[in-house]
C-alpha positions in Angstrom: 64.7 44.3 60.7 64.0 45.2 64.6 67.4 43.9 65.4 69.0 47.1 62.8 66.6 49.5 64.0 67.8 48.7 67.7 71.6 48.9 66.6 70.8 52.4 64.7 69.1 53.6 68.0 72.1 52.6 70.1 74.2 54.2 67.7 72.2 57.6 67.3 71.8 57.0 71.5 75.9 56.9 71.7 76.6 59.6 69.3 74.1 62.0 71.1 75.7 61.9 74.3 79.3 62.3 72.7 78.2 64.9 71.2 76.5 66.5 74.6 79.8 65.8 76.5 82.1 67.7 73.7 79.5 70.4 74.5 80.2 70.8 77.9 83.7 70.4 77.3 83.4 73.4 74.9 81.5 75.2 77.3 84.3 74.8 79.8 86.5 76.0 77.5 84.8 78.8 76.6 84.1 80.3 80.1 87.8 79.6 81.2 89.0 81.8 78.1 86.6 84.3 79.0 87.9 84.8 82.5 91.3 85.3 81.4 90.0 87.6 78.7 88.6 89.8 81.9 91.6 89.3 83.9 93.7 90.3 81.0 91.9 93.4 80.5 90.8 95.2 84.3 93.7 97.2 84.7 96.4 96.6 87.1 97.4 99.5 89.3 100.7 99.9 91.1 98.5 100.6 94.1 96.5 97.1 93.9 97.1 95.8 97.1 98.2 91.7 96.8 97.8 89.3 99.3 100.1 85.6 99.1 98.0 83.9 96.9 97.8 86.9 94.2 101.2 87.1 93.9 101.3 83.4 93.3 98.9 83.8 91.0 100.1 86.8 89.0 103.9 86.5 89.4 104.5 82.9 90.4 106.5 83.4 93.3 106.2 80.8 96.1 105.3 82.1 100.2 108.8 81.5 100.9 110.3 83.9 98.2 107.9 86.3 99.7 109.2 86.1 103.2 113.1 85.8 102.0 112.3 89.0 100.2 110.6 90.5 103.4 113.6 89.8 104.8 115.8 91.7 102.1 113.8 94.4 102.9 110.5 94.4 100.5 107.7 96.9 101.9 104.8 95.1 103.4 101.8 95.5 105.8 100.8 92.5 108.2 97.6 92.8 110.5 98.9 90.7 113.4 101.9 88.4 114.1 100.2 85.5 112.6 98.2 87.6 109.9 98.5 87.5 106.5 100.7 89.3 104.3 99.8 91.8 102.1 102.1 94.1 99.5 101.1 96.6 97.1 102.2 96.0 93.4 104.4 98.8 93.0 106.5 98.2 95.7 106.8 94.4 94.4 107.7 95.5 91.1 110.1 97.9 92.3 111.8 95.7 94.6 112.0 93.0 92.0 114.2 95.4 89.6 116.2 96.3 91.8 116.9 92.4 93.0 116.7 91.0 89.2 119.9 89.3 90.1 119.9 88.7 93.4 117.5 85.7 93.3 
């Protein structure tokens, strides 16, 4: 009789913390779709200034497109020689319709 009570408290043991891990999974989840719920809504403004990594994020172009398209002739602002990059959105989006074909 002690040995099935055991067993049934392992079992109710090993379900509980299943059950606590799908949790946090779902939590996880959850939070993740909430940020791209916000990021889908704030408003993006041909003015927002983007450095390297936002256009990677947002548009999924690589550092080295950026610099080929410096290159062509995109509109940028750079602090220093060995400062970062930065480009507004319009003038990304502009110069990418006008290159659609040229990649």
């Amino acid at each position: 009789m002690e040995s099935i009570v055991k067993i049934n408290q392992k079992l109710i043991k090993r379900k509980l913390l299943e059950l606590a891990k799908t949790k946090r999974l779902l939590e996880a989840e959850k939070n993740k779709d909430r940020d791209v719920i916000v990021n889908a809504l704030t408003p993006k403004l041909s003015t927002d200034i983007l450095n390297l990594k936002t256009i990677k994020n947002d548009y999924g172009f690589s550092s080295r497109t950026i610099y080929r398209y410096r290159a062509k002739g995109l509109k940028f602002a750079k602090n220093s020689s060995k400062g970062f990059v930065y480009v507004t959105r319009g003038d990304l989006e502009n110069f990418i319709k006008q290159n659609l074909y040229d990649r």
